[in-house]
C-alpha positions as CSV (number, residue, x, y, z in Angstrom):
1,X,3.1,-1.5,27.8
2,X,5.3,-4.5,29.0
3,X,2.1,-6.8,28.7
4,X,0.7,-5.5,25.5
5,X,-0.5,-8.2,23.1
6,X,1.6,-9.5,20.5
7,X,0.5,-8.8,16.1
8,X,1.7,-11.3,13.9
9,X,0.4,-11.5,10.4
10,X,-1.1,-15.2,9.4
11,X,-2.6,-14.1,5.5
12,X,-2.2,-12.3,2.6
13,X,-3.6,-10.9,-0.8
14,X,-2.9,-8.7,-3.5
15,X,-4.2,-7.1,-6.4
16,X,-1.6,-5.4,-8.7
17,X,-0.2,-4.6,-12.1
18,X,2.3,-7.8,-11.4
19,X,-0.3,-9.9,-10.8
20,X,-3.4,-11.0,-8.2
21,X,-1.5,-13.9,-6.2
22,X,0.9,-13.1,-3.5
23,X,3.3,-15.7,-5.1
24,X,3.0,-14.0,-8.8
25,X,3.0,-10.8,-7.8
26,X,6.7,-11.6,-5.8
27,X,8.1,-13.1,-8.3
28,X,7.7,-10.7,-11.0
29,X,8.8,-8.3,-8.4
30,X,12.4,-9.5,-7.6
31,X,12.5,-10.9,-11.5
32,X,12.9,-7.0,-12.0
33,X,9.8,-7.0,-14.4
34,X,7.8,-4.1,-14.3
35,X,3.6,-3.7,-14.4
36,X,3.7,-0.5,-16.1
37,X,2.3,-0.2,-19.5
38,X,-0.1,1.9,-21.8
39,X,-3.5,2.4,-20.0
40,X,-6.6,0.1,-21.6
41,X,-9.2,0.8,-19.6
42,X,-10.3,4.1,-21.2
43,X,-9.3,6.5,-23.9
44,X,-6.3,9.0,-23.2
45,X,-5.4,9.6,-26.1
46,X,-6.3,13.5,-25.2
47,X,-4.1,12.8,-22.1
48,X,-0.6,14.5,-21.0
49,X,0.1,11.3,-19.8
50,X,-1.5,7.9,-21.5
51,X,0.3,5.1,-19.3
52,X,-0.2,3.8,-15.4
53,X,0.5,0.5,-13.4
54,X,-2.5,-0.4,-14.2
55,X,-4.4,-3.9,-13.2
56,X,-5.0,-4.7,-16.7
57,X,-5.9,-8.6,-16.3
58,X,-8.3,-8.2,-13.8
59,X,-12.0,-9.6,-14.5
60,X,-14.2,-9.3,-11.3
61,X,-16.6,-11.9,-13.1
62,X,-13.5,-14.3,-12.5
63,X,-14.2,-13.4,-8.8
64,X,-17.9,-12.5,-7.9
65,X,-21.2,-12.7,-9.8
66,X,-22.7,-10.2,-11.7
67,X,-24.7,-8.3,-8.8
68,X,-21.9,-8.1,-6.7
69,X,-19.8,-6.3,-9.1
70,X,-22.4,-4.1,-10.2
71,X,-22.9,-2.6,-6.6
72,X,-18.9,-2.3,-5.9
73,X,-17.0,0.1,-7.3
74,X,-13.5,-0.9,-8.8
75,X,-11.6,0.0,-5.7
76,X,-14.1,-2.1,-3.6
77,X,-13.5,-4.7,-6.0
78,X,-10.1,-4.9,-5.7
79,X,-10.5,-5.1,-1.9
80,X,-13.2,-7.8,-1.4
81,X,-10.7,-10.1,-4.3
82,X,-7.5,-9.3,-2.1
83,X,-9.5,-10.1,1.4
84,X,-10.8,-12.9,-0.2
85,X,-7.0,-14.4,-0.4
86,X,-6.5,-13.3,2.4
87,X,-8.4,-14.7,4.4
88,X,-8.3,-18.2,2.5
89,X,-4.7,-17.8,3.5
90,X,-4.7,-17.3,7.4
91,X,-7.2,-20.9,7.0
92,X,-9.6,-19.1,9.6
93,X,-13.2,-20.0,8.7
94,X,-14.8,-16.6,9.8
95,X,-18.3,-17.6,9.0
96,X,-17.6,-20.1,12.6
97,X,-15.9,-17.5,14.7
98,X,-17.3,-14.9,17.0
99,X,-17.2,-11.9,14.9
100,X,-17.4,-9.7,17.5
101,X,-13.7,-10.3,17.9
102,X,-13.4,-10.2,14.0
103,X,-12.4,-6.8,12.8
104,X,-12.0,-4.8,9.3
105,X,-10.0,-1.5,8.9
106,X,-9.2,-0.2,5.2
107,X,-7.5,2.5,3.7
108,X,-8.1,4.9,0.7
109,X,-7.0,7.9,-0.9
110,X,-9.3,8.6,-2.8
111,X,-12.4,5.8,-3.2
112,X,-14.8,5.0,-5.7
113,X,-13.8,7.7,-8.4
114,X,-14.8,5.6,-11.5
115,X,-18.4,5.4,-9.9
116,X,-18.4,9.3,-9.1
117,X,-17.4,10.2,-12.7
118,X,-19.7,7.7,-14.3
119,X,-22.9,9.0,-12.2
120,X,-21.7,12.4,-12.7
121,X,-21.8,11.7,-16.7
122,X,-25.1,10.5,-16.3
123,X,-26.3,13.5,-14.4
124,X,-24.8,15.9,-17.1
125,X,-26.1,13.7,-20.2
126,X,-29.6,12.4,-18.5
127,X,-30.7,14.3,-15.8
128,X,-30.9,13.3,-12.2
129,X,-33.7,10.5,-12.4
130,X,-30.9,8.4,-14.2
131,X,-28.8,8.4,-11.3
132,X,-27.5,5.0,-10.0
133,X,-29.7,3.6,-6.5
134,X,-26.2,2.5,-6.2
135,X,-24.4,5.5,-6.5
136,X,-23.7,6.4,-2.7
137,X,-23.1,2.6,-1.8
138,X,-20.5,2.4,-4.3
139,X,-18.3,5.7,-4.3
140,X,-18.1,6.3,-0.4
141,X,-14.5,5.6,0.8
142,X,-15.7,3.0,3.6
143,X,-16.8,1.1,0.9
144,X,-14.5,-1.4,0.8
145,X,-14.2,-1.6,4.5
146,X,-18.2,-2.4,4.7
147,X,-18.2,-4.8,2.0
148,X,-15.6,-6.7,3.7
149,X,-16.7,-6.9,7.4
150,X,-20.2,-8.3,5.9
151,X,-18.5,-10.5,4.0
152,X,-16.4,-11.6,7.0
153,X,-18.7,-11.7,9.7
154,X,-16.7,-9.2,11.2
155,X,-18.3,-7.6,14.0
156,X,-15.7,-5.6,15.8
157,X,-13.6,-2.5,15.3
158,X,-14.4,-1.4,11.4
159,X,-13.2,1.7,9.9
160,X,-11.9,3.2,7.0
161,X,-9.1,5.4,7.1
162,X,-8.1,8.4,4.1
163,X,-5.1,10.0,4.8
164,X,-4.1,9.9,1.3
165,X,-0.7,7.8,0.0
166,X,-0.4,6.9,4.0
167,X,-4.1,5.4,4.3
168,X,-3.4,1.7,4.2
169,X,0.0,1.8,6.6
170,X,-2.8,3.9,8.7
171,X,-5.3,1.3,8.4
172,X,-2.8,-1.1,9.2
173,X,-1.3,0.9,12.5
174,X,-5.4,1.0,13.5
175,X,-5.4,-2.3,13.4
176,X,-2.5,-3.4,15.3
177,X,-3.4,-1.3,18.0
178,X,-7.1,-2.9,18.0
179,X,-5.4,-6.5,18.5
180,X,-2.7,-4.7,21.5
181,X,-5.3,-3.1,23.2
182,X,-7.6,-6.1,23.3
183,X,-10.4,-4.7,21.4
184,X,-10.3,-7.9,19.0
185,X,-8.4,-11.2,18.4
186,X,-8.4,-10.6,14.2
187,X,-8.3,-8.2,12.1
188,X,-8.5,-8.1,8.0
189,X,-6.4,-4.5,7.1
190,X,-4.4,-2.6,4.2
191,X,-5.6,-0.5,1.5
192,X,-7.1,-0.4,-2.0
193,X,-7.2,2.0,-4.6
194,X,-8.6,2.4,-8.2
195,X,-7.9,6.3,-9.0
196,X,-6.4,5.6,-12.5
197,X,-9.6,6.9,-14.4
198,X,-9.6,9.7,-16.9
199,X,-10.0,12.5,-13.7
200,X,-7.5,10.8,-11.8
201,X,-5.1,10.2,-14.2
202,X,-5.8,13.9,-15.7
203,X,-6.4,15.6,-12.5
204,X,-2.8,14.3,-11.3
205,X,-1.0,15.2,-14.6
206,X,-2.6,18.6,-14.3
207,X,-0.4,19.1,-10.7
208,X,2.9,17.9,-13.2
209,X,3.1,15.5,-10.6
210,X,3.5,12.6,-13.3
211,X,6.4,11.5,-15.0
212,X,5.6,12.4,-19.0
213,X,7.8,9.2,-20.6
214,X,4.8,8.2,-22.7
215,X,7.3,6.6,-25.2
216,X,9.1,4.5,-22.2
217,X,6.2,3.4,-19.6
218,X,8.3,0.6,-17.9
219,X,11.2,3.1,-17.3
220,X,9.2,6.0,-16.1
221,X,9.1,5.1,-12.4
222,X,12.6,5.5,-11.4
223,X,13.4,6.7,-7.5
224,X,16.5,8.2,-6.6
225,X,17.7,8.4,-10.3
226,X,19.1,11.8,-11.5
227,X,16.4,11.7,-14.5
228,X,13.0,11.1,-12.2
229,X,10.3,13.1,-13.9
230,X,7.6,12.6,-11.2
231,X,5.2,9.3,-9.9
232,X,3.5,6.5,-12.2
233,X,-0.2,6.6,-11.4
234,X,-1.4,2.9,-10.4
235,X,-3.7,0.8,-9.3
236,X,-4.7,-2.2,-6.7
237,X,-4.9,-3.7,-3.5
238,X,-2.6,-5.3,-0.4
239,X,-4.6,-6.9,2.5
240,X,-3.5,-8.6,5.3
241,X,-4.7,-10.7,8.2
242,X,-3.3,-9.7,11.8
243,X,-3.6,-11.8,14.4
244,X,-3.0,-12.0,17.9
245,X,-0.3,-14.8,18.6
246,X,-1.2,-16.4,21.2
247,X,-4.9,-16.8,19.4
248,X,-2.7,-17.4,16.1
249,X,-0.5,-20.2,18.2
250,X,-3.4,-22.2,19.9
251,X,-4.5,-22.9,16.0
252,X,-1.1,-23.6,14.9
253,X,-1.5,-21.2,12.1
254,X,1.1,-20.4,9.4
255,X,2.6,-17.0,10.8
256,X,4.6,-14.5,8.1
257,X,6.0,-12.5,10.7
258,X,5.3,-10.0,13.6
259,X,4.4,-6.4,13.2
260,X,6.7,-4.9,16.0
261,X,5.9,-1.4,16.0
262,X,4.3,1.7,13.7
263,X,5.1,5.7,14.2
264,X,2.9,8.5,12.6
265,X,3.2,12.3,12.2
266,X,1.9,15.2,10.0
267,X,4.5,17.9,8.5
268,X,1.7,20.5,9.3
269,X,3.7,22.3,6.2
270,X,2.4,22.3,2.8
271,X,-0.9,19.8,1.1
272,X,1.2,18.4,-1.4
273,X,5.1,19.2,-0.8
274,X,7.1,17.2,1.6
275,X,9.3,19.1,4.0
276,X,12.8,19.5,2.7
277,X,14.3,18.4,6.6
278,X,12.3,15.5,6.6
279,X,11.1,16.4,9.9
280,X,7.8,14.6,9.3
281,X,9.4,11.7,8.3
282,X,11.7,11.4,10.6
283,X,8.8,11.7,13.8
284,X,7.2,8.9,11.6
285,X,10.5,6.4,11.9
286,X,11.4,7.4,15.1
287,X,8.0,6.7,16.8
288,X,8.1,3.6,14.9
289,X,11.4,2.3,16.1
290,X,10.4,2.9,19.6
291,X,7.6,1.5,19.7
292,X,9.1,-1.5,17.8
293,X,11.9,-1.6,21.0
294,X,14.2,-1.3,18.0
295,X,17.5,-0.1,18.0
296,X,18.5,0.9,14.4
297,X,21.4,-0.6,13.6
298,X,18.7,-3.4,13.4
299,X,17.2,-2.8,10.7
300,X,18.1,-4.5,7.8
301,X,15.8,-3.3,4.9
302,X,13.8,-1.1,3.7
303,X,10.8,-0.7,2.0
304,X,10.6,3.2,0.9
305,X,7.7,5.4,0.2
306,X,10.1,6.5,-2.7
307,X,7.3,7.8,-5.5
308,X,10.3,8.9,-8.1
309,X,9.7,12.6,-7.5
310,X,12.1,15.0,-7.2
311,X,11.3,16.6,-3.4
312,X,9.8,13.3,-1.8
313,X,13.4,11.2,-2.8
314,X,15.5,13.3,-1.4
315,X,13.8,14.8,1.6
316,X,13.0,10.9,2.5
317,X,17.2,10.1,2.4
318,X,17.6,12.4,4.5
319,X,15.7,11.5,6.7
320,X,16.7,8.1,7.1
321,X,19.7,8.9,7.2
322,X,19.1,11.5,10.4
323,X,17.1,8.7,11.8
324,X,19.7,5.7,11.0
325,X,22.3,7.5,11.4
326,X,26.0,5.5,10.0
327,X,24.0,2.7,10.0
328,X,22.1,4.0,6.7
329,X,24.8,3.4,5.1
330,X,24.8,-0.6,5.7
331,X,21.6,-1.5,5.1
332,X,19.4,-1.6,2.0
333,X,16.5,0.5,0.8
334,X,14.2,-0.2,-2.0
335,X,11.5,1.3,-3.8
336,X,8.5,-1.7,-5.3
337,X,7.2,1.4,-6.5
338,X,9.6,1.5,-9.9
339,X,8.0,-2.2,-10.7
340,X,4.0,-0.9,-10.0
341,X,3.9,2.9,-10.1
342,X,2.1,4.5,-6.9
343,X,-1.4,2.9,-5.8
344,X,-2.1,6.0,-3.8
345,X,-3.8,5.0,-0.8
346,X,-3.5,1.5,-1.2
347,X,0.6,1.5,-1.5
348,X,1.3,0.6,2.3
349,X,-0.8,-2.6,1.9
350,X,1.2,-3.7,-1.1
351,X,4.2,-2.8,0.3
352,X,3.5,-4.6,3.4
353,X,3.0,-8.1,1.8
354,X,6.4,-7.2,-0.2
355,X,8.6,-6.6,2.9
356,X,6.7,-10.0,4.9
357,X,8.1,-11.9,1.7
358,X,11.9,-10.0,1.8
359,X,11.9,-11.2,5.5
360,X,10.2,-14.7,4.7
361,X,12.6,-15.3,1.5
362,X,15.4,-13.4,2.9
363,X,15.8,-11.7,-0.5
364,X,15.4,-7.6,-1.0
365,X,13.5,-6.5,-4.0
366,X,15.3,-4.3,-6.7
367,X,14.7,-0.6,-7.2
368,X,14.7,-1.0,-10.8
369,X,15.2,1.8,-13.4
370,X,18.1,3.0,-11.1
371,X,20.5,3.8,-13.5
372,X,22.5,6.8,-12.1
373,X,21.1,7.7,-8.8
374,X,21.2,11.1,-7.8
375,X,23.7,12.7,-5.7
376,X,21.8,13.9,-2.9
377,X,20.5,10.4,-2.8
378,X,23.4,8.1,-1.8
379,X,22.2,5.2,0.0
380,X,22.2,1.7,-1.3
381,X,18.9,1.4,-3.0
382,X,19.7,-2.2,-4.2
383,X,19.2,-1.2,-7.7
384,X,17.9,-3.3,-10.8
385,X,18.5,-6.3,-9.2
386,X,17.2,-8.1,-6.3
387,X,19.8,-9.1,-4.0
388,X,20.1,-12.3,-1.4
389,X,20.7,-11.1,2.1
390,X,19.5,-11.9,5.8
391,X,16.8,-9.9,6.8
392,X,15.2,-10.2,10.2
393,X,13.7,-6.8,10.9
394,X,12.1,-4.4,8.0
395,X,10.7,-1.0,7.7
396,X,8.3,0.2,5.7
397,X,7.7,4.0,4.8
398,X,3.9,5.9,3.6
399,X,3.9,9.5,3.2
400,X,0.8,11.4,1.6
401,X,-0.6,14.6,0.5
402,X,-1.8,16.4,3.3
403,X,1.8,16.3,5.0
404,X,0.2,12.8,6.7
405,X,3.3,10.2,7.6
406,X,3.4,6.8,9.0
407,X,5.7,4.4,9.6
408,X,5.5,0.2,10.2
409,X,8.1,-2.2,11.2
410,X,8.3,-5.8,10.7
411,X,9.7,-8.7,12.2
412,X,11.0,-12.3,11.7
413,X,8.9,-14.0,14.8
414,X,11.6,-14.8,17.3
């Protein structure tokens, strides 16, 4: 559509292993410094694998009174703090604004797990008259999204999205096309995720989808490196305000950047594995570029999916490469996921606010851990190190169980 509204993003918050500012959390992520660590939330010592990115600092009482927390779920918790930035950020007061024009759309693998296995303990040791009045309220995936938009006033479009590691870049390509197709003026989107419990943490190791490097934590997520052993478990939440920018303009808001286009795709293959050709993937980018009226030699970064497992790494450099083309060999690709481990579902939304701040800051975060990448992946994956360089235009990659792929690209506003 030649006419079709303009996205721009005017606020952002985070809740990660790095930290629960957007300003902490970035600089610990170029710094190198990694969020990965023993788990302390429960007892694993039983466990294959006893270490995640785990939000260890968080205290909801720092953020919301005891009622409130006891009728959200962790994930649910970690959204409402991270929407709570956010929205402090954009400097909208949404209380005053017609929330019919307001909406909410969030993303989740997985959702309230820690209430599921807590009520399911319950129903085991005390029978079902002991079950939670809450326990519904807090373990349905829309959770989050529900708390939010009463929180916000919002009104409009509000939906949750599950498509598994893609759900927040999802959530986020929902949203955009709520604001282009004029079905609101603001929207609060991303993802959040709190699936590093004893099931989840167990359940994953069970699939040997988890690196084992229980004697090395902060050097177990490494993507693209010869020794990758399979994903870091973690934990969190990325939300973002999108606005339309004309509406964004007339308030003289602070604007991030422009969300200039987003692709999806399904590999219709296999539930877990990615396909080797990248044929998903590369729908996914392609879509995304075009829609994005991007040609690809202008693209200067990259945020990858890269989860540090063996398939996934190198069926995803392929496939930028078959999108890209020689022009995958000039630009720069990174993975935040060596610094937080994998949030699952709420990875896109993280990643997001980490490529606004490459193309705000014009520095590329590091892939650290990167210490002898493997030969079938041969791009430059700016490793241990962050590097200074001029970015204007960013991608940013989600691909999840269930073959579901989607793509976002990201602009400096022209």
């Amino acid at each position: 559509m030649a006419d079709r509204r303009r996205v721009v993003i005017t606020g952002m918050g985070v809740v990660t292993a790095l930290g629960e500012t957007v300003d902490g959390f970035w600089d610990r992520l170029i710094a190198g410094d990694s969020g990965v660590g023993p788990v302390r939330r429960f007892d694993c010592s039983e466990h294959e694998v006893r270490f995640g990115g785990e939000c260890s600092e968080f205290d909801p009482a720092s953020y919301m009174d005891r009622k409130l927390i006891k009728r959200l779920d962790r994930f649910a918790q970690f959204a409402v703090v991270a929407s709570r930035s956010a929205t402090k950020d954009c400097g909208l007061n949404f209380q005053e604004m017609d929330g019919s024009r307001t909406g909410v759309i969030i993303g989740s693998g997985i959702g309230g797990l820690s209430e599921l296995e807590e009520q399911h303990r319950r129903l085991m040791e005390k029978g079902p008259r002991k079950l939670s009045v809450f326990t519904i309220p807090k373990l349905m995936g829309n959770a989050a999204a529900g708390n939010i938009s009463i929180e916000c006033n919002a009104r409009g479009p509000s939906t949750a999205v599950a498509t598994a590691c893609a759900s927040a870049t999802h959530a986020m390509g929902d949203a955009m096309r709520a604001i282009q197709w004029g079905l609101a003026d603001v929207m609060i989107t991303g993802g959040s995720e709190a699936a590093l419990t004893p099931l989840g943490l167990g359940a994953f190791a069970s699939m040997k989808a988890l690196s084992t490097r229980n004697d090395e934590p902060t050097r177990a997520s490494r993507p693209f490196d010869k020794d990758r052993d399979g994903f870091v478990l973690g934990e969190g939440a990325g939300l973002a305000v999108f606005e339309e920018l004309e509406h964004a303009r007339r308030r003289g808001a602070r604007i991030y950047g422009e969300i200039l286009g987003f692709g999806m795709s399904s590999d219709a293959s296999h539930i877990t594995q990615p396909v080797e050709d990248g044929a998903g993937a590369i729908s996914a980018m392609k879509q995304a570029l075009d829609d994005a009226r991007t040609n690809p030699d202008e693209i200067d970064y990259i945020n990858a999916h890269g989860t540090s497992t063996p398939l996934g790494d190198v069926a995803e450099t392929f496939a930028i490469k078959r999108v890209l083309g020689a022009h995958a060999r000039k630009l720069a690709v990174s993975s935040t996921k060596s610094s937080l481990g994998h949030l699952l579902g709420a990875s896109g939304g993280v990643e997001l606010v980490a490529t606004l701040q490459a193309i705000r800051y014009n520095i590329a975060p590091p892939t650290i851990n990167l210490d002898e990448p493997d030969p079938d992946c041969d791009l430059d994956y700016i490793p241990n190190k962050a590097r200074d360089m001029k970015i204007r235009k960013a991608m940013s990659n989600s691909f999840g169980f269930g073959g579901h792929n989607a793509t976002i690209i990201l602009g400096r506003l022209d």
